[in-house]
N, C-alpha and C positions, 0 to 999 in steps of 0.2 A: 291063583286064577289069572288065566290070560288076560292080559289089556286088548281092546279094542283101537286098531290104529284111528289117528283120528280124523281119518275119511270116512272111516265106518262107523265111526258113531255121529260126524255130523251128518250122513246119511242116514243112520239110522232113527237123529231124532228130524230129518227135515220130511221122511213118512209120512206119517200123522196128519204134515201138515198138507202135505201135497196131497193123501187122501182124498181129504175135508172140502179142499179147493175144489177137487176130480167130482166129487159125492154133490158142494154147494153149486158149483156149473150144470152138472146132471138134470139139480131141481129146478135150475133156472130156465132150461130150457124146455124142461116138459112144462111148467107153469106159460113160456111165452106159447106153447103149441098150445094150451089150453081153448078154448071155445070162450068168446065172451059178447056181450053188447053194453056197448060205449053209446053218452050222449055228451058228445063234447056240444058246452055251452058256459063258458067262463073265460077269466086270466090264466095264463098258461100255466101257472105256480100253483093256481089252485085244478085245474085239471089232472098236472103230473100227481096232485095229491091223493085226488080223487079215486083214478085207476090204483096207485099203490094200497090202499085201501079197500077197493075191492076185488083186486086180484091177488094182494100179498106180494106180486114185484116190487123191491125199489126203484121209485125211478131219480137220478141224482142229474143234477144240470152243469155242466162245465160253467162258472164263472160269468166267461168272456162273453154270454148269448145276451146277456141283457143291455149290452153297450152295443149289441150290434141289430137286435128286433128295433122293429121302430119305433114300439112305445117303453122298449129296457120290459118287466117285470108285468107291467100294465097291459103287455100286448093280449089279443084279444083273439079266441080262437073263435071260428067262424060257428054257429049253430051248424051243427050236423049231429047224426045217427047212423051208429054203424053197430050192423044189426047180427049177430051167429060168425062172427068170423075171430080167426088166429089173433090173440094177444098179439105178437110179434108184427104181423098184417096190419092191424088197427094204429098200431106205435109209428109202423114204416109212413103208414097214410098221414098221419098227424104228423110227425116231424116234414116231411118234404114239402108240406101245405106253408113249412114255415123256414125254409132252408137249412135242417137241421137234420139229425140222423141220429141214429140207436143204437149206441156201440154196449158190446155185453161183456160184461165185466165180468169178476167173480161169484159179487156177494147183490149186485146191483147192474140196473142200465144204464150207462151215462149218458145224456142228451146234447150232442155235440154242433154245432156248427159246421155244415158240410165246408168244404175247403174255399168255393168259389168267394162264402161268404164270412169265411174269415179274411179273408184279404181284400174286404171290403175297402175304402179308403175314411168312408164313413156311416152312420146307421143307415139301414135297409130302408127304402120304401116300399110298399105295396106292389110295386109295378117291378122291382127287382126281386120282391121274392116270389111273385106270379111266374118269371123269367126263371128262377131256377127251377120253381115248379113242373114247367114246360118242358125244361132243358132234359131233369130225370126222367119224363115219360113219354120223351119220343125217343123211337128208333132210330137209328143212320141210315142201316140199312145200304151203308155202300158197299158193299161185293166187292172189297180190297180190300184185305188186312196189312197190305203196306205202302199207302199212301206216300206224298211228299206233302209237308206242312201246309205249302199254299194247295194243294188238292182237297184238304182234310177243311181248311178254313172255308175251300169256296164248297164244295159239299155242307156244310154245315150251315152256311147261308142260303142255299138254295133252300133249304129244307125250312128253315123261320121262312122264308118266301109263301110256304104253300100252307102255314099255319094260320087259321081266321082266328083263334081264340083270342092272341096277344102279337101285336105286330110289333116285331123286335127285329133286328139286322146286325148285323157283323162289324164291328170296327177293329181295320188294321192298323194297326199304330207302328207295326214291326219296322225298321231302318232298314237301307239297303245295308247295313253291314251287318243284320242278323240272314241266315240261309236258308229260305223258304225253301230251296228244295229238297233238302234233307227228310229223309225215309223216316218214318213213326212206324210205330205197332199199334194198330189200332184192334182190341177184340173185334169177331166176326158179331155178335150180337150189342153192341156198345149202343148206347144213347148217347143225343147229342151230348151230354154233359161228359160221359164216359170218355166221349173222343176227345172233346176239348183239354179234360183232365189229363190226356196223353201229352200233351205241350209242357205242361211245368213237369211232370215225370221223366220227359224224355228228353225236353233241351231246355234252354233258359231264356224262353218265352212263359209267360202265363197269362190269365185272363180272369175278368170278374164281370159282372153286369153294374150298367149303369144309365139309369132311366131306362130308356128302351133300346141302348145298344149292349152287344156284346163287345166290350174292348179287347183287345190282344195284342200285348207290348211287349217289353224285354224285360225282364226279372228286376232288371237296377234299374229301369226306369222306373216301374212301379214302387220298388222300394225306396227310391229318393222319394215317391208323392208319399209316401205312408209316414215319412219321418220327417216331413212336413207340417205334422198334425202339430197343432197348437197343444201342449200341456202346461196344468198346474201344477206340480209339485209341492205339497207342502212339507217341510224339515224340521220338524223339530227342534230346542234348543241346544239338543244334541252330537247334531246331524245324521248322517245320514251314509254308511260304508258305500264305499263307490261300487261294488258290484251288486249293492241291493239298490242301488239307483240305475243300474244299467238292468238288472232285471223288472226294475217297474218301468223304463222306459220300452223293453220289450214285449210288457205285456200288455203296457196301454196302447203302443203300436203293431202290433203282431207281427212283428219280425225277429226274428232267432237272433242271439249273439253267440258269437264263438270267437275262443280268446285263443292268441299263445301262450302255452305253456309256460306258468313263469311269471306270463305279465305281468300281473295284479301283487306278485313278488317285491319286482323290482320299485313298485310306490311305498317307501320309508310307512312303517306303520303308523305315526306322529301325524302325516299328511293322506290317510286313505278315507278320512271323513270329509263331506262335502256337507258346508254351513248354507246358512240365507236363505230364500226363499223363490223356489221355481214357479215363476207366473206366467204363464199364457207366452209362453215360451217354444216355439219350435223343438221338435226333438234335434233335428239335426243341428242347432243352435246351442242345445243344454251339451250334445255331446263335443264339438268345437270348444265349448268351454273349457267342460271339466277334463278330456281328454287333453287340451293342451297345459291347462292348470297342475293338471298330477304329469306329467313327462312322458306321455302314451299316444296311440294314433289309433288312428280307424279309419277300415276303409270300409267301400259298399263291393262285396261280394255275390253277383246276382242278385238273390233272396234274402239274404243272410248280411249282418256288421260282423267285423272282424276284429277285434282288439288286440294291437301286437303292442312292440316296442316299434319308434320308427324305424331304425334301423336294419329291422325285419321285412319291413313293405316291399310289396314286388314296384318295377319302374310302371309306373302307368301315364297310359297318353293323359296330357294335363286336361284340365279341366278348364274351357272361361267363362264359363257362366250357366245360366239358364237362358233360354227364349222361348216366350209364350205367342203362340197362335190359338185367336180365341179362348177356350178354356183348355188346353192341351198346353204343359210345361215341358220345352225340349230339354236334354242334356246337349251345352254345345262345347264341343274338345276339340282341342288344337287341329286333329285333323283331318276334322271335319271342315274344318274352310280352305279353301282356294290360295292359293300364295298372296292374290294382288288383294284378299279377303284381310290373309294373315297380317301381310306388313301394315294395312292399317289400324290393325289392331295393339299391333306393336308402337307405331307412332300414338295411339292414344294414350297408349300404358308412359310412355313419356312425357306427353303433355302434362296427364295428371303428377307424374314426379315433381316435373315442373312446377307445377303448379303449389304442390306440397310444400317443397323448397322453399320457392316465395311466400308461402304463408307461416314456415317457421322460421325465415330472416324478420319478418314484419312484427312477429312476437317474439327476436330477442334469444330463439330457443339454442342453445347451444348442443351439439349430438355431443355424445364421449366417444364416438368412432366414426373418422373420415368417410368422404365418399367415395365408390369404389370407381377407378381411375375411367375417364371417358376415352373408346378408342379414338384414335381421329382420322 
């Protein structure tokens, strides 16, 4: 008897399965076109239960929606009746009422966090998830599918302009060293959400709601504020592998990690557990830690941490600090200030040396390595 090569036979047992999948998608969607009447009037956990029960869809919730609704689990859907209409219709209505959306699975629907409000910085109020509610179901309706960023931003302002339900406005946060003029694709039928969603797809601007503005900033700004967020960590007596602590500081902050190849390699296995216990602790703070503790770096990549070796790091303009206007946290880097800005910043970075100096003669402290020689 001939052998089956073994392409064709893991093709011929992965069939079956792919059938099954083709066969359970089929039923999923003649069930969401089914006809039905919904009385949403409960906590969201018990409604999703509700409908699976008397339509036979599952509906499953991604995780992350309860740290981001504003009462977690508790949140409360509005009394309404929706009366003869599409499974699928009734779902789309319910989730956008709460900035979320119905992605269809195989065997299930998952009930997701539309994108604006995962990158929320913190839980939702009322008046920001009205704001994405708005956002999905108005048209642009600008008669240009290729805009330039600041055309797309001030169009989309004009249009909250003429809106009485929720009065909301546009906040540009963008730097002159991001290029508002830069050309998008914007669909010819897009809502404002749609359009806005072209920014983080298209360059490395993005945007979320907040109170009653729309913010729109640079990708690493927003993601310095998100790894800002205070976390507790608790560790076990065990500890805790350093990339299941980078991946729960990802998920409690919603920002992607991506390592170099290798990395997580080069920490001695003896030292890739992290002890003690993480309290109310900045993320950015846990990662300066254990990042410099295990021999690793990271840097802010737009959207995204990047975990290399340091020696891997691209040269980046330094960094000196933050500056807050009002509640707005700037990034300020070298050069962004002014020469006669720069030197005095430099003569402060020496004062405090100085100042260091004399406070480690006055206690005695002896270095094991000289100081590095003063021009003169």
């Amino acid at each position: 008897m001939r052998e089956l090569p073994v392409a064709a036979l893991l093709l011929a047992m992965a069939l079956p399965r792919m059938a099954a999948a083709q066969d359970s998608s089929a039923l999923m969607n003649k069930a969401l076109d089914e006809r039905v009447t919904l009385i949403l009037d409960d906590k969201l956990p018990n409604v999703l239960l509700a409908i699976w029960q008397q339509t036979g869809v599952r509906l499953r919730e991604d995780p992350i929606i309860w740290d981001l609704l504003p009462w977690g689990p508790d949140t409360r859907i509005q009394t309404r009746e929706l009366k003869d209409v599409r499974l699928r219709d009734a779902l789309a209505v319910l989730t956008r009422k709460l900035g979320l959306v119905a992605v269809l699975r195989e065997e299930f629907v998952e009930i997701q966090p539309m994108p604006a409000l995962r990158r929320l910085p913190q839980r939702a109020t009322l008046t920001e998830l009205q704001a994405l509610d708005l956002l999905a179901s108005v048209p642009l309706e600008l008669g240009n599918e290729r805009p330039t960023v600041r055309q797309l931003i001030t169009a989309v302002d004009l249009k909250l302009e003429k809106q009485t339900t929720l009065d909301l406005a546009i906040e540009n946060r963008l730097n002159d060293a991001f290029d508002q003029d830069r050309i998008v694709y914007v669909p010819r039928n897009a809502t404002l959400m749609d359009a806005l969603e072209c920014l983080p797809r298209q360059t490395r601007a993005t945007w979320y709601p907040w109170d009653r503005s729309i913010i729109i900033r640079t990708m690493e700004d927003h993601t310095r504020e998100l790894l800002g967020r205070r976390l507790t960590i608790r560790i076990g007596e065990r500890g805790i592998d350093v990339l299941q602590l980078f991946r729960e500081i990802s998920t409690r902050t919603g920002v992607p990690f991506e390592y170099q190849p290798g990395v997580l390699q080069t920490i001695p296995p003896d030292a890739r557990l992290v002890r003690g216990m993480l309290e109310n602790a900045t993320a950015r703070s846990i990662l300066d830690e254990v990042c410099g503790d295990k021999g690793i770096a990271y840097t802010i990549q737009d959207d995204r941490v990047y975990i290399s070796t340091p020696s891997s790091l691209p040269a980046r303009d330094q960094m000196i600090g933050f500056g807050r206007i009002g509640d707005t946290e700037l990034v300020i880097r070298e050069s962004d200030l002014p020469p006669d800005v720069r030197e005095y910043v430099r003569h402060l970075r020496e004062q405090w040396i100085a100042r260091m100096r004399e406070q480690m003669r006055k206690e005695g402290f002896t270095p094991s390595s000289q100081p590095a020689a003063q021009a003169n």
